[in-house]
N, C-alpha and C positions, 0 to 999 in steps of 0.2 A: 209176037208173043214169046219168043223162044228167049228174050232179057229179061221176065218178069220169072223164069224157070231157076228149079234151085242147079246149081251147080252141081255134079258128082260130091263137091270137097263139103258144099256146105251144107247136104243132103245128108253125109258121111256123120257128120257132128249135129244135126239134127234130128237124127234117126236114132242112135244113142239119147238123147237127150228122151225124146219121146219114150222109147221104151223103159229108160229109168221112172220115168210117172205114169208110167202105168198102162199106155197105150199099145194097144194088144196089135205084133207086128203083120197084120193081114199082107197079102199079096200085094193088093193094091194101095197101100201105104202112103206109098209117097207120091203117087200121081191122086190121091186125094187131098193130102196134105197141099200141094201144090195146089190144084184149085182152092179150095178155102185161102190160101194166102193171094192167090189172081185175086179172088172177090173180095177180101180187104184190102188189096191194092188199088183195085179200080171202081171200086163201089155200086160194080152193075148189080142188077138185081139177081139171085138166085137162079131165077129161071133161064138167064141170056147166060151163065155160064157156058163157056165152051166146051162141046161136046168131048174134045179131046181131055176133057178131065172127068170124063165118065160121067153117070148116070146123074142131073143137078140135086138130085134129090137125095138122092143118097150122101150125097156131099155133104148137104145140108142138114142135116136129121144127124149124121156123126159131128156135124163141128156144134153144133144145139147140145147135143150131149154131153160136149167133153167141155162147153161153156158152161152148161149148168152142175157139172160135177167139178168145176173148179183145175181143169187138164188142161185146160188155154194157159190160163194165168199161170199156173206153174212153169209151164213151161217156157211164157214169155219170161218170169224170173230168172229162170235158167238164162237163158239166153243174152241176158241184160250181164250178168256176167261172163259173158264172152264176147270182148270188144271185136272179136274178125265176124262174129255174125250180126252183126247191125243189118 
């Protein structure tokens, strides 16, 4: 699992990125962040999330949230402009 993890650098410039649209910087930020992109990466289901990304449910109910308020997409925009974060 530890290939599909963000990097310190690319974490650095996605944490910025996040809190410019709006995403409110909780403690647990970026080991949530991180699960939500595992489970777009490998398309398990919600519930098989690994536990090391906390609680799946909570995971899931913040990444619903920030899909249906339009916080994903922004942010993948963001990021589409930034050819080192591919």
């Amino acid at each position: 699992m530890p290939r599909l993890l963000l990097s310190d650098e690319h974490w650095s410039k996605l944490r910025e990125i996040l809190l410019r649209k709006a995403i409110y910087n909780k403690r647990d930020l970026r080991i949530t962040v991180a699960g939500m992109l595992y489970r777009m990466h490998t398309g398990c289901p919600w519930r098989d999330l690994p536990k090391a990304f906390g609680n799946w449910n909570k995971v899931y109910k913040r990444f619903n949230a920030w899909s249906a308020t339009g916080k994903w997409l922004k942010v993948f925009k963001a990021l589409v402009a930034q050819p080192d974060m591919e």
